[in-house]
C-alpha positions, 0 to 999 in steps of 0.5 A, spaced: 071 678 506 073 685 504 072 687 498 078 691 498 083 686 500 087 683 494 088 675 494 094 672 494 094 670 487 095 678 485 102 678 489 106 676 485 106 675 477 104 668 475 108 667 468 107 659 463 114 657 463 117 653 457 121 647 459 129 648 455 128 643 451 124 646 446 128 652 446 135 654 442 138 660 443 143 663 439 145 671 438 139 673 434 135 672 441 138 678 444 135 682 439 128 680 443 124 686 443 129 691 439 125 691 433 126 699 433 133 698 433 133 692 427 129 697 422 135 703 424 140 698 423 137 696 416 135 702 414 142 705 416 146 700 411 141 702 405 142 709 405 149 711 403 150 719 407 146 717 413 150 715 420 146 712 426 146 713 433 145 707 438 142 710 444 143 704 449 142 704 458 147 702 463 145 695 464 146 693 456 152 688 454 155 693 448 159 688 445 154 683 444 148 687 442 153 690 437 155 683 434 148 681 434 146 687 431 151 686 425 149 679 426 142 681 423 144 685 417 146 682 410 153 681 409 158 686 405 162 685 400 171 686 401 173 692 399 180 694 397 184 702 397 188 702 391 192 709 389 192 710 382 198 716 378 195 719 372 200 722 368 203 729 371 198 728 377 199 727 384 198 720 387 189 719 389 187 714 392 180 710 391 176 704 393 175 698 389 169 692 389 175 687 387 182 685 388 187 689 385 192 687 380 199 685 382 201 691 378 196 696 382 198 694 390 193 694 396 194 700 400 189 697 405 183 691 405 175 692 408 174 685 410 173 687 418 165 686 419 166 692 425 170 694 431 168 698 437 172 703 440 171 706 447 176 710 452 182 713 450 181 713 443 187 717 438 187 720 432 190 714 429 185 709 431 180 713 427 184 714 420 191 710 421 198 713 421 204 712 416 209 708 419 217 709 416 220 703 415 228 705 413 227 709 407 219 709 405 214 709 408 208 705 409 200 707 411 198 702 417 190 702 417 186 705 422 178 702 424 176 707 418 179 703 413 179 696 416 172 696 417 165 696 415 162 698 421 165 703 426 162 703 432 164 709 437 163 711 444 159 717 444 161 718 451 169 717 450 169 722 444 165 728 446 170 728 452 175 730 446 173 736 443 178 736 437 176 728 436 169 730 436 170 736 430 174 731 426 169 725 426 163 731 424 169 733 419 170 728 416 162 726 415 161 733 412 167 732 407 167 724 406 173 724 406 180 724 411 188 725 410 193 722 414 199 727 412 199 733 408 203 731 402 198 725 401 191 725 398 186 724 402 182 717 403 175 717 401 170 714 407 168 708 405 164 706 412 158 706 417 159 710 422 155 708 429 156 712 435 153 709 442 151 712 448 146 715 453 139 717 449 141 724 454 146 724 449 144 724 443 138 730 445 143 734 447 148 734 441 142 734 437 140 741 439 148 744 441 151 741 434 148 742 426 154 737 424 151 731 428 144 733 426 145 733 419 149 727 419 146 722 425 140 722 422 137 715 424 137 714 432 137 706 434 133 707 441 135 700 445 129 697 450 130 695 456 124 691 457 119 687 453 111 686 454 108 680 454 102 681 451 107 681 446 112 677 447 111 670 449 115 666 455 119 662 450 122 668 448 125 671 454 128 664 455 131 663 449 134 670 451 136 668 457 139 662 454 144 666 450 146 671 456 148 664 460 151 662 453 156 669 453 159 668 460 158 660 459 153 658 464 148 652 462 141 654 466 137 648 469 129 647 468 128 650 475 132 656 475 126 659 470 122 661 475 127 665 480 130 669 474 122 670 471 121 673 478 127 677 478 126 679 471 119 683 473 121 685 480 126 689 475 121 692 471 117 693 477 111 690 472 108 682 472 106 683 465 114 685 463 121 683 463 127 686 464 132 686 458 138 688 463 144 684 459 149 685 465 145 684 470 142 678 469 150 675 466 153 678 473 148 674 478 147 667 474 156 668 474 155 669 481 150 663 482 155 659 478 161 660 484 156 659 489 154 652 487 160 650 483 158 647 478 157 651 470 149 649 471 145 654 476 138 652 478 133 656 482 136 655 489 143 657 487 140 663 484 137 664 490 142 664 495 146 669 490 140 673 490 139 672 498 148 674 499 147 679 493 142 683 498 146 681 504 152 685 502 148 691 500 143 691 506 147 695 511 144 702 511 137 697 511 140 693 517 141 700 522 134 702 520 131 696 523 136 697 529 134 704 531 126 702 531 128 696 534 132 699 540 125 704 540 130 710 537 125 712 532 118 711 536 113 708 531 107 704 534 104 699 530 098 697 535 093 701 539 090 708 535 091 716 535 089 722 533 092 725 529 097 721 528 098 715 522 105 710 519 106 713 513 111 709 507 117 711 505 123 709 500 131 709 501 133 710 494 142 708 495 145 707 488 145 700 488 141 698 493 133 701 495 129 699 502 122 700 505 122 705 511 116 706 514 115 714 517 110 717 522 106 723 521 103 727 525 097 733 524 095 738 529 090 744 528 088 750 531 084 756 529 087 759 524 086 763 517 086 756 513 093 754 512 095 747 511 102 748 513 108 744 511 113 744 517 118 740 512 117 745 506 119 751 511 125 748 515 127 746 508 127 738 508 121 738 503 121 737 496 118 741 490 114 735 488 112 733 496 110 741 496 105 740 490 102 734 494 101 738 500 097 743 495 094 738 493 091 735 498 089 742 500 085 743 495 082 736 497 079 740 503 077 746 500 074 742 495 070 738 501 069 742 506 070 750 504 065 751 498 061 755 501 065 759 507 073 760 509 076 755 513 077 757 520 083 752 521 090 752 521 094 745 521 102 743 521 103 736 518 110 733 519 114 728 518 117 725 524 123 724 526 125 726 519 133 728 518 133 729 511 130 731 505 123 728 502 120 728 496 115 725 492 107 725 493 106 719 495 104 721 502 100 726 501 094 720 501 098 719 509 098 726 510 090 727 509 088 721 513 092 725 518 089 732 517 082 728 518 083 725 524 086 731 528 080 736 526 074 730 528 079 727 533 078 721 531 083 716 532 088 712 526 089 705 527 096 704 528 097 697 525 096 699 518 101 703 514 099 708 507 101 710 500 098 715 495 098 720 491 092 724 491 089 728 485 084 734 487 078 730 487 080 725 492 083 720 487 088 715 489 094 715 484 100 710 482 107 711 486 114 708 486 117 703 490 110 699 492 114 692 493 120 696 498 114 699 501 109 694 504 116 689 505 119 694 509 112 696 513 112 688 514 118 687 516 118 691 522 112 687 523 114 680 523 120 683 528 114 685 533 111 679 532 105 679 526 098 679 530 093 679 524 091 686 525 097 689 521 098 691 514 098 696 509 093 701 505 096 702 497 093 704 490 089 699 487 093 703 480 099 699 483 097 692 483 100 690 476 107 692 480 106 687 486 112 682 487 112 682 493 117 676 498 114 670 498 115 671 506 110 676 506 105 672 501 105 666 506 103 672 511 097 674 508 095 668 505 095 665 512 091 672 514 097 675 518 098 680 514 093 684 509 094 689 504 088 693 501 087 696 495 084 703 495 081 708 489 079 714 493 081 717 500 075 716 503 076 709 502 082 709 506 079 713 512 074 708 513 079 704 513 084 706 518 078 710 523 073 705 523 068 709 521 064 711 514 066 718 511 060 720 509 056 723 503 054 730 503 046 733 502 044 736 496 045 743 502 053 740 503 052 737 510 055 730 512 050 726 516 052 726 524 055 719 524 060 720 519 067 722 519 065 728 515 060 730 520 065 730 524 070 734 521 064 738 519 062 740 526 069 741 528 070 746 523 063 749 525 066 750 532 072 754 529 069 758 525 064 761 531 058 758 528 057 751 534 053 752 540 058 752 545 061 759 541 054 761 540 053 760 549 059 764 550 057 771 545 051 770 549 053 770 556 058 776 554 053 780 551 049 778 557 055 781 561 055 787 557 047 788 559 045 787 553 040 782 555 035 784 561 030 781 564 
């Protein structure tokens, strides 16, 4: 068997799931993984002038991390806003620990924990209003004066210039006024702004007031480790997800969700803390089955329509190689040619796509040309990879002398931009193949990153790539030749469909895992790379020696150059008889 074949058991993650019995779930379990985020919350009710800033991610329920962060705090006493008139002074106003006295009179009572306030947010919201009632007038709270703890969207507020100014002016001055003729109200609450982290980073360099008051950041995580974590843990945490949109999840829903978990994360040993993500599909496994339980085959078929309805673009891809629009063999070999993988990232919604990359070469002054870099279909990181792979052939072969060679390597049939330099292993592969015009199996597809020493490196996307390589293969027909060549760096990403497991196990389809390039030439040409000499030559046999040979002829230095100097000078009489 071959060594660099990965077996079936590393396809996927393999988790020990607890059954629901032994777990209770309350609002505390969604705190799972945020201990940066409690330590911030603590530390932030213990020191009076200091406010925090909840850096949170897209996915993340804001409500209910909100509630489960209070939560975990000590609980705060009631607070009252009284006005006192000392003799020939104008009315003040101050805060107070206990109830006022009937001849004193509450202007306001701090029994509200906290409240969140996002969107089209008025002044009056923050600080409250004066309300005329017939011939008085009557203050009516705002949250700052309601509650313990306002939270803020960071996003809803700095789109509101003059909101924000007045947020950090009361900050710096610990105090707000309603109206000019009264006094002003001193501020007696914890201020939380929430938002993107991007925000935070930005406002910090841009605003000096919001670096001297939001001194504490609370940086929510969106995945947990579980080399840290337990398995019964995350269960409780999904317990308390289903419970906030009032799903019960049966025994047999641990193991799709646990499986989904990771593939979010792109890791099998760590999973997704995406509130909303998960809410949405077990409501939606809900309808499906009907009833307020899910278990694993009504996740699955929610998961199945979910990608169903996302899959379009997918779907029209396969159209065009089925129909031969887009020419990729995947049996028989060539020169020259080799099936790299490539992703298509939509917003919502991300497939393997396999590309064919072609390399030819001719005498040249030893430029490996980029024909997507100068029609200006590359990116700048697919341009670093080309560089890289460069040097990976100077490194090798041009340690003595110049290359005489030039090579254009393209992606064929490409209409769009590139980026990334996960072909970059691809590319090289196919530079081999066209200097020593040793032909690529077609049945096997490649991605990698190179480093300038001929290391294969991690690159994203691994599960949409092979399942997009496979895909294509199991509508031709699976034959056991076909499968795919990535970064043994990427095997901890594996979480693959169970269609494709079930192909390999049954040896349809393979997948190797590689750490050097010349790894993976072996691979695809059949053949050995070969080891240099201590004078920096590769035995004949190798496809090194090939390549050695080839470059030889094109620097002038092979017999077929040296015969035809010969026969000229001989023509010019300088070899007589």
């Amino acid at each position: 068997m071959n060594s660099l074949l990965i077996p079936t058991s590393s396809l996927a993650p393999e988790f020990s799931l607890p059954t629901l019995s032994e777990t209770d779930a309350n609002l505390s379990a969604l705190l799972l993984g945020q201990k940066r985020t409690v330590d911030a919350f603590k530390l932030h009710q213990a020191i009076v002038d200091q406010h925090l800033y909840l850096a949170d991610f897209p996915s993340i329920d804001r409500q209910l991390i909100i509630k489960a962060c209070i939560d975990s705090l000590a609980p705060l006493s009631p607070a009252y806003l009284v006005a006192t008139r000392p003799i020939d002074k104008a009315v003040t106003f101050q805060w107070q620990s206990d109830k006022p006295l009937e001849n004193q009179g509450s202007i306001a009572e701090k029994t509200t924990h906290y409240c969140y306030l996002s969107g089209n947010i008025r002044r009056a919201d923050l600080v409250g209003r004066m309300v005329q009632t017939g011939t008085t007038s009557q203050y009516k709270a705002g949250a700052l004066a309601q509650c313990h703890y306002v939270f803020i969207c960071a996003e809803s507020l700095w789109k509101r210039e003059g909101l924000w100014e007045l947020v950090m002016q009361i900050l710096t001055h610990k105090e707000y006024q309603i109206s000019s003729s009264l006094s002003p109200i001193p501020l007696n609450c914890k201020i939380v702004l929430v938002g993107a982290g991007m925000i935070y980073s930005q406002v910090r360099t841009e605003d000096w007031q919001f670096q001297r008051h939001f001194t504490l950041l609370a940086e929510l995580a969106s995945e947990i480790d579980l080399v840290r974590y337990k398995e019964s843990q995350y269960v409780t945490w999904l317990q308390a997800v289903a419970q906030s949109v009032d799903v019960t999840l049966e025994q047999s829903s641990l193991a799709p969700l646990f499986r989904y978990s990771a593939r979010l994360t792109e890791h099998q040993r760590r999973l997704s803390l995406s509130m909303l993500e998960f809410a949405q599909l077990m409501v939606q496994a809900k309808a499906y089955r009907g009833k307020p339980s899910i278990n694993a085959s009504s996740i699955e078929h929610a998961l199945t329509q979910a990608n169903y309805r996302h899959n379009s673009s997918e779907e029209y891809s396969g159209q065009s190689f089925d129909d031969n629009f887009i020419n990729l063999p995947t049996s028989g070999a060539m020169v020259g040619q080799i099936n790299g993988l490539t992703v298509i990232d939509a917003i919502d919604y991300s497939y393997g796509e396999p590309a064919r990359i072609t390399a030819s070469v001719h005498y040249g002054d030893g430029e490996v040309a980029d024909i997507e870099r100068k029609s200006e279909l590359g990116g700048n990181i697919h341009a670093k990879g080309m560089m890289i792979l460069s040097a990976c052939l100077y490194r090798i072969f041009g340690r003595d002398a110049p290359l005489h060679l030039n090579a254009n390597i393209v992606f064929e049939q490409s209409y769009q931009e590139i980026d990334g330099d996960s072909a970059s292993l691809a590319e090289y592969c196919c530079l081999m193949s066209a200097i020593a015009e040793q032909p690529i199996i077609q049945s096997l597809a490649i991605t990698g990153a190179l480093d300038q020493f001929g290391n294969v490196q991690a690159i994203g996307g691994i599960n949409e790539k092979i399942e997009g390589f496979f895909n294509l293969c199991e509508r031709r027909g699976l034959t056991g030749e076909q499968g795919v060549i990535m970064p043994k760096s990427n095997v901890l990403q594996l979480n693959l469909n169970p269609k494709v497991i079930t192909a390999v196990g049954k040896g349809l389809f393979h997948i190797y895992a590689i750490e050097h390039m010349d790894q993976a030439v072996e691979l695809l040409m059949q053949m050995p790379a070969g080891v240099a000499d201590e004078d920096n030559d590769f035995p004949h046999d190798s496809l090194y020696g090939l390549v050695q040979e080839r470059l030889d002829k094109l620097a002038g230095n092979g017999e077929e150059e040296i015969g035809l100097i010969t026969r000229l000078l001989a023509k010019l009489g300088f070899f007589r008889r």
